[in-house]
N, C-alpha and C positions, 0 to 999 in steps of 0.2 A: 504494500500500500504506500504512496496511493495511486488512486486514478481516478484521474481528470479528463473530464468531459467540457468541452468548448463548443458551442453551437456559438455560428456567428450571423450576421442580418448581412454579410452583403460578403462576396466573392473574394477570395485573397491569393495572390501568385502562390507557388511552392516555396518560393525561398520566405515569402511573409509566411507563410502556415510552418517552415522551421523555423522562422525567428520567435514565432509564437509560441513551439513545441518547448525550444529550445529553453527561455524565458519562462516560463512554466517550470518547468523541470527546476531553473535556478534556485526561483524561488522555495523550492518542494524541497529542497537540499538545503540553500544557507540559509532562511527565516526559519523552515519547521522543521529543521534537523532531520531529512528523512535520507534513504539510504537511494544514492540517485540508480542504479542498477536496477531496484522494485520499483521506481516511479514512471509510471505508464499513460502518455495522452495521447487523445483522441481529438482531433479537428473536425468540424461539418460544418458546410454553410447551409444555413435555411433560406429562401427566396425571402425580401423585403417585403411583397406584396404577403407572405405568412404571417405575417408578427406585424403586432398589435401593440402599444404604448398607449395607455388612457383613452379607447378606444379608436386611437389614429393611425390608418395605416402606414408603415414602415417605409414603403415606398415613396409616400408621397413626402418623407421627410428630410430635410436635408442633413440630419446628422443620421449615426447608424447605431447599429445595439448588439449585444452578447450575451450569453447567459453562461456562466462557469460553474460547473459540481465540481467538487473534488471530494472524494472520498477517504478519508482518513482515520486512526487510531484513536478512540476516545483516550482522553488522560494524558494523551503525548506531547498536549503543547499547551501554552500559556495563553490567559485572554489578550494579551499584547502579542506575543508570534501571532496569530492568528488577525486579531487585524492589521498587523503589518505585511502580513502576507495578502488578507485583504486587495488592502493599498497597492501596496504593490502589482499585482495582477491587472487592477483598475487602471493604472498609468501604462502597464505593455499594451493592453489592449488599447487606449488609444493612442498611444505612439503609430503602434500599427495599423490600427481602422482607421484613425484621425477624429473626428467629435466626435464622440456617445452620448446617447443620453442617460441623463441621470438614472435613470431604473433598466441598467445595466446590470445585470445581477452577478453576484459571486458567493457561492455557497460552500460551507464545508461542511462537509455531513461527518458527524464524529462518532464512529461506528463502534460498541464493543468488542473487544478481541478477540471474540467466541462466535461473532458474526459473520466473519468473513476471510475469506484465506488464497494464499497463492500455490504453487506447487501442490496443491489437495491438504493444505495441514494451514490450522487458525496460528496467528501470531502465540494465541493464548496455550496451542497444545506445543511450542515449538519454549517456551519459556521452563525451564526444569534443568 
């Protein structure tokens, strides 16, 4: 863990979707100490005309939007790592998109260790 899920509102070259990847990852490693080898993302753009902001459609807006999950270890990090890593995210994505609008979302879903696993084995059976 973890893995990070990027839905984005509007179309990005390959080298923007690895600076995305890339940036991600950073963050998943230096703000919440994770081990960069298990951190796993995923890029997808959804059409503008899909997504909705305050019932306005996305297309007809001049700025653009994203939504980030990241899935992570309950207990593993601090209310500060966690909005900094926040922040963080919030500033690659528009570096890279250019304006967002505010209800660009970034979520960390903080899962316990018994919930979820890589290799077939929970963080929580690999502890001992």
């Amino acid at each position: 863990m973890p893995y990070i899920r990027v839905q984005l509102g509007k179309p990005v070259s390959p080298t923007e979707t690895l600076r995305l990847a890339d940036g991600i990852t950073d963050v998943m490693t230096t703000i919440l100490h994770k081990k960069q080898s298990l951190v796993s993302v995923s890029v997808e753009t959804l059409p503008a005309s899909q997504w909705f902001i305050g019932g306005q459609n996305m297309a007809e807006q001049t700025e653009t939007t994203a939504f980030v999950s990241a899935k992570i270890t309950e207990g593993t990090n601090t209310v500060e790592e966690k909005a900094q890593a926040i922040a963080a995210i919030y500033t690659l994505l528009g570096e890279v998109l250019g304006t967002l609008a505010e209800a660009s979302y970034i979520v960390l879903d903080c899962l316990p260790a018994t919930d979820w696993g890589y290799g077939g084995r929970t963080p929580a059976s690999r502890k001992g």
